[in-house]
Structures are given as C-alpha cells and as structure tokens.
C-alpha positions as CSV (number, residue, x, y, z in Angstrom):
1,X,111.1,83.2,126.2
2,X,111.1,86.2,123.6
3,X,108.7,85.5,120.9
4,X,111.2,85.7,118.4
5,X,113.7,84.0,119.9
6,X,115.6,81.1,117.6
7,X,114.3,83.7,114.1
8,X,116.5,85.2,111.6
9,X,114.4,88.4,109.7
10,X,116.2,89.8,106.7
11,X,115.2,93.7,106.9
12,X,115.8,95.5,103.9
13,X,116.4,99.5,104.0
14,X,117.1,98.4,107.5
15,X,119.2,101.8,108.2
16,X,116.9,104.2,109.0
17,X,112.9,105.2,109.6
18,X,110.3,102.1,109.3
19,X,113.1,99.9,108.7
20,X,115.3,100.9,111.7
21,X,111.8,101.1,114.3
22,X,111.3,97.8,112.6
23,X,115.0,96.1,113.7
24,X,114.4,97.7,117.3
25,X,111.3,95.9,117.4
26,X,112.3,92.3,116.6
27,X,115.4,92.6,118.4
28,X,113.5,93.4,121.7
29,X,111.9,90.0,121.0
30,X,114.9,88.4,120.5
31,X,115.5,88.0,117.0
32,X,118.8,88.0,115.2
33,X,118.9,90.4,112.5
34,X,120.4,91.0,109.1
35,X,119.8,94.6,108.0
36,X,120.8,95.4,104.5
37,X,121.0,99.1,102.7
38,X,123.0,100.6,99.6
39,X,124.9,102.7,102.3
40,X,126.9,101.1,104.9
41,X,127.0,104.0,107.5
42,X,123.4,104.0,108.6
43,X,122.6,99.9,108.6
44,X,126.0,99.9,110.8
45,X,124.8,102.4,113.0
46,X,121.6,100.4,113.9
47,X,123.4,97.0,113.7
48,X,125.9,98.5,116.5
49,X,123.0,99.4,118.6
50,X,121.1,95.5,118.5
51,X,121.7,92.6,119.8
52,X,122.6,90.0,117.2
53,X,122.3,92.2,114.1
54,X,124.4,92.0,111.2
55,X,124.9,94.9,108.0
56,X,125.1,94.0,104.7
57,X,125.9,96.2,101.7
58,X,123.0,95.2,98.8
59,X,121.2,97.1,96.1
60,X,117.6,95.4,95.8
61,X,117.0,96.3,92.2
62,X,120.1,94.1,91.3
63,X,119.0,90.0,91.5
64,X,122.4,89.3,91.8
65,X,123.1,91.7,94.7
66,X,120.2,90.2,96.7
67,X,121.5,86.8,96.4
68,X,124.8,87.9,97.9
69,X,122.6,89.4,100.3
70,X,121.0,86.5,101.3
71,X,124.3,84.2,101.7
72,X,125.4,86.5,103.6
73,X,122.6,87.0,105.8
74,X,123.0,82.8,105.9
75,X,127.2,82.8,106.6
76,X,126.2,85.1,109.7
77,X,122.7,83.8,111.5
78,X,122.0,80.7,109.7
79,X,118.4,80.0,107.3
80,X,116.6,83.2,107.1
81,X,112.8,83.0,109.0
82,X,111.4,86.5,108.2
83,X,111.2,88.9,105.4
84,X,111.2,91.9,105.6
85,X,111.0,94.1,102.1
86,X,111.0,97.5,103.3
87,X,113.3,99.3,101.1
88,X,111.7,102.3,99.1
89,X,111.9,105.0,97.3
90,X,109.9,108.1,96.5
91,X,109.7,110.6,93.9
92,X,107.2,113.3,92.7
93,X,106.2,115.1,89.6
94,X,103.3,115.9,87.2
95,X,102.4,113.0,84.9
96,X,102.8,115.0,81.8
97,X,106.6,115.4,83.4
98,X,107.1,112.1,84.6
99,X,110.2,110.7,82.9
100,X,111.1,107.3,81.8
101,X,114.0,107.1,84.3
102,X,111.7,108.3,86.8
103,X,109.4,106.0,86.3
104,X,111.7,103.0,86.0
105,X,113.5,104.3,89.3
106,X,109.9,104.0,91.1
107,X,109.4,100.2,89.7
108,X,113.1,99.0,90.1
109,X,113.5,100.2,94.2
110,X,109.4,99.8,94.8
111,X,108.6,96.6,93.4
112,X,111.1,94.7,91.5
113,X,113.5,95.3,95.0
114,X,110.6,93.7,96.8
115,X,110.8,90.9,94.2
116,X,114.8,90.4,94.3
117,X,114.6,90.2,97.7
118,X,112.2,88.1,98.6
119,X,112.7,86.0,96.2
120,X,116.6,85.3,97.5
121,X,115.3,84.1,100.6
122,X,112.3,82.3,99.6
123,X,114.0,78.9,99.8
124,X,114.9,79.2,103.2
125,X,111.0,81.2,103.8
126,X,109.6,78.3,102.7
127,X,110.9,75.0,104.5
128,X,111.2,77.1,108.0
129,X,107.2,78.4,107.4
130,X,108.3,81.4,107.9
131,X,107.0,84.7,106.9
132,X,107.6,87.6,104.4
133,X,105.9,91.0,105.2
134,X,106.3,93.7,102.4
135,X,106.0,97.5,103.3
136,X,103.7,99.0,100.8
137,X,102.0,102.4,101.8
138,X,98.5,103.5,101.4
139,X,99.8,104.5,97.7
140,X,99.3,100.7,97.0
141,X,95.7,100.9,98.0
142,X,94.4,104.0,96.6
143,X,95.8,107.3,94.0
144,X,97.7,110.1,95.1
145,X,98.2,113.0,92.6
146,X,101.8,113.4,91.5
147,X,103.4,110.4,92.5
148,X,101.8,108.1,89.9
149,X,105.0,105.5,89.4
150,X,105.1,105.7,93.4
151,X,101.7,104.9,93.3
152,X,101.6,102.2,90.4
153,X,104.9,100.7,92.2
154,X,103.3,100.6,95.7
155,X,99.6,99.0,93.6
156,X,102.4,96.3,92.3
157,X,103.7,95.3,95.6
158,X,100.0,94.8,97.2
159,X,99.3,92.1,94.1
160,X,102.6,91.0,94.7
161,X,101.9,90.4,98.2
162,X,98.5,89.0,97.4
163,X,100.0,86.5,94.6
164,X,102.8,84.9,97.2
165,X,100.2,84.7,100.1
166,X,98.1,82.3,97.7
167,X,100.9,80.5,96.0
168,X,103.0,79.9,98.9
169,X,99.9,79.8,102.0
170,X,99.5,75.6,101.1
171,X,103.5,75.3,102.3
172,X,103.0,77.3,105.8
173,X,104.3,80.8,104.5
174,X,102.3,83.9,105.4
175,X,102.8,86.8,103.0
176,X,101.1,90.1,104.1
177,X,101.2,93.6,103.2
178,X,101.5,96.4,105.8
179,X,100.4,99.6,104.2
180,X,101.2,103.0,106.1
181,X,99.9,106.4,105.1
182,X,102.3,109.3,105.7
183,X,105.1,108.3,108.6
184,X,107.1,110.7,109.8
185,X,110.6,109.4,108.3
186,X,113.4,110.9,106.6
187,X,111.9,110.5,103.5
188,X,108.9,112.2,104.7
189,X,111.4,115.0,105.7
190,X,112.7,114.8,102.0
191,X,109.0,115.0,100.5
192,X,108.3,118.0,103.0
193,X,111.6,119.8,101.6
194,X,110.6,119.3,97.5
195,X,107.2,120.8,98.3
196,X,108.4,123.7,100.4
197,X,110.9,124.1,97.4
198,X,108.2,123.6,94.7
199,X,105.1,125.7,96.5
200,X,107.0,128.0,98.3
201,X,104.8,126.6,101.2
202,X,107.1,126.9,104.9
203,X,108.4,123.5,105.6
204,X,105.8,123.6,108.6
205,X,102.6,124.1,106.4
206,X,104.0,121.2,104.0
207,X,104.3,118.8,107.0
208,X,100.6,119.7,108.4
209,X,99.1,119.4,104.6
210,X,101.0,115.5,104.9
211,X,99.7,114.8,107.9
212,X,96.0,115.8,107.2
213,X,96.1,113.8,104.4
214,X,96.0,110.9,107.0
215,X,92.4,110.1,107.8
216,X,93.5,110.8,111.8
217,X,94.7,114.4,110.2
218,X,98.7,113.4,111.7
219,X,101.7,111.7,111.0
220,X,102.1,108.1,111.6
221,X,105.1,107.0,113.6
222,X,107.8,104.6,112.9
223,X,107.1,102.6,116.0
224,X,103.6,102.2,114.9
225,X,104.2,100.6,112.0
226,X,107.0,98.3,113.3
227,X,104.2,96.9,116.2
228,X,102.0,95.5,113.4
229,X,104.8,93.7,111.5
230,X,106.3,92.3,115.2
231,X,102.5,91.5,115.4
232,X,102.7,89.7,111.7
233,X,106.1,87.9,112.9
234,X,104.7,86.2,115.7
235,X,100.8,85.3,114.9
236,X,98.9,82.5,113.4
237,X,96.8,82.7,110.8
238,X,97.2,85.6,108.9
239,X,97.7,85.7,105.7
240,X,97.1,87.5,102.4
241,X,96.5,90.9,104.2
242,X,96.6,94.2,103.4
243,X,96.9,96.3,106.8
244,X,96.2,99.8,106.5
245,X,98.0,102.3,109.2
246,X,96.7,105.6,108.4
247,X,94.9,106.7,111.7
C-alpha cells in the first residue's frame, strides 16, 4: 500500500516549483491532494496532471480566504491530514530603500500566510495527528544582504514552526520546518532577472553567483526538497525541526 494512502495534504502555492515537485511527490504515494494558489491556471494545470488533486482559488494573507480554503479542501477529500504552507514570496532591495509596503508584502505572503493557513486546518491537523510542514528557506536560519523583510519573514516562520511543534507535539501533531537555500524555481528565475537588470550582470553570471551561494556551490532542485517533506509526511518521531537543504 502507498504510504500516503487514506491522507488529504493541503499544499499551498501548489502551482508551480517546490509546491508543484511537492504534489508530484505525495501523489506518487497515494495522497489526495488540494493545491491552492491566487491564480487558477497553474494549480489547474498540476491538479489535471494528479491523481485525486483538487484546485482551489485562495489568497493566504486573507484569514477569511483560508477558511474557504480549507472547506473546500473538506467538501472535496474529506478532514485535511497534512499541511503543507509553501506559498511565498520574494523581494529585494537596500534596507535604507526598503518600503513599508515592501516590507508588509514580505510579512503578509511569508509568515502571516503560513499562519492563515495552517491555522484553517488545524482542527482537522489535530484530531487525525497529522502533520504540518512549513517551507521556510535558509533566509529563516541565517542573513542575506538585501532581502531583510524576506529574511525577517522566513526567521518568523522557523519560530513559528518551533512554537506549534511544542504546543501541539503533546496531541500527536508534528510541526517541522524544511529550509532550502537557492532552488532553481520560477522565482529563482525572477530573482536571476532583477539582478541581471540591477547589475547589469548576464542572466548566466547571476544564476552561477545564486548557486555558489549554496554551500555545494549549485542550485537545489525542486524534487530535492519535495523527498524531505514526503519523508516528513510519512515518519515517526520527528518533530520541531529545522531541515536545512543547501548542499
């Protein structure tokens, strides 16, 4: 029998990158799926390509949004099992240039979109003993220059992660943190494309600077990322973690 087989996972930013690897993965294992974006196109797309996988319209940094979300997820594959907080956002500038909606933008998608949408499912989480995995970066583990409200967002979701795994380990939950260094994503691609435009570096030198940034000097890959949360999904006694993917 798959290993996930009888689970519902709620995947948030579910339409493309770690999100999308991420539904591949748990799907292989047998998972039925509800993969929620702002855009419908792209969660639609990778729905269409799954097994039992449903899209759902939601904006994390609305409460109320993520509890449609959620009854939604319910009306199509029953109490929700897994969480998966995924959905992100990154911008970069100076601090002296940093702007309050800039910064606000980084809290609302990073963090307080983690929150909303763990928090919509957390009643069903809870009596199943299921699990909520957040998808932090290494941004929530140490500084990067010029992405400080990425950074301070990211920091927040670790202590977020941290703060459910202790309150909610005593009921059977396991709350963990998976924390990749630079994946090669779209939004990596949009990153690469504001540098080049910024630096006047080629698109290729921007890329290679990313990647040796990583302690293994390249990019991590999607798929790398989504076997460490498929691992989180389906072991025992974890909890409270921060796992680094940065090699």
């Amino acid at each position: 029998m798959a290993a996930l087989s009888g689970k519902h996972a709620l995947i948030t930013g579910g339409g493309s990158g770690i999100g999308a690897a991420i539904a591949q993965a748990l799907a292989q294992e047998g998972a039925a799926l509800t993969l929620a974006g702002r855009r419908a196109g792209p969660i639609e797309e990778v729905a269409a390509k799954l097994g039992k996988a449903t899209a759902v319209v939601a904006d994390v940094t609305d409460a109320e949004s993520c509890s449609a979300m959620a009854a939604k997820a319910r009306a199509a594959h029953g109490p929700i099992d897994i969480v998966i907080a995924n959905a992100g956002a990154a911008e970069s500038a100076p601090a002296a240039q940093i702007s309050a909606e800039h910064w606000q933008r980084m809290i609302a998608v990073n963090l307080t979109g983690a929150f909303n949408a763990v928090q919509a499912a957390l009643a069903d989480v809870t009596v199943r003993k299921g699990r909520i995995i957040f998808i932090a970066s290494t941004a929530g583990l140490r500084g990067y220059p010029y992405v400080a409200a990425y950074c301070a967002a990211k920091h927040g979701v670790v202590g977020l992660a941290r703060a459910l795994s202790s309150e909610l380990g005593p009921s059977g939950v396991a709350v963990n943190a998976v924390c990749p260094g630079f994946t090669d994503t779209p939004l990596l691609a949009a990153s690469v494309e504001f540098i080049a435009a910024k630096t006047g570096k080629s698109a290729a030198d921007a890329r290679a600077a990313l990647a040796r940034d990583n302690p293994g000097g390249r990019l991590i890959t999607p798929q790398e990322v989504a076997a460490k949360v498929l691992w989180l999904c389906t072991a025992d006694g974890i909890n409270g973690q921060t796992i680094e993917i940065a090699a």
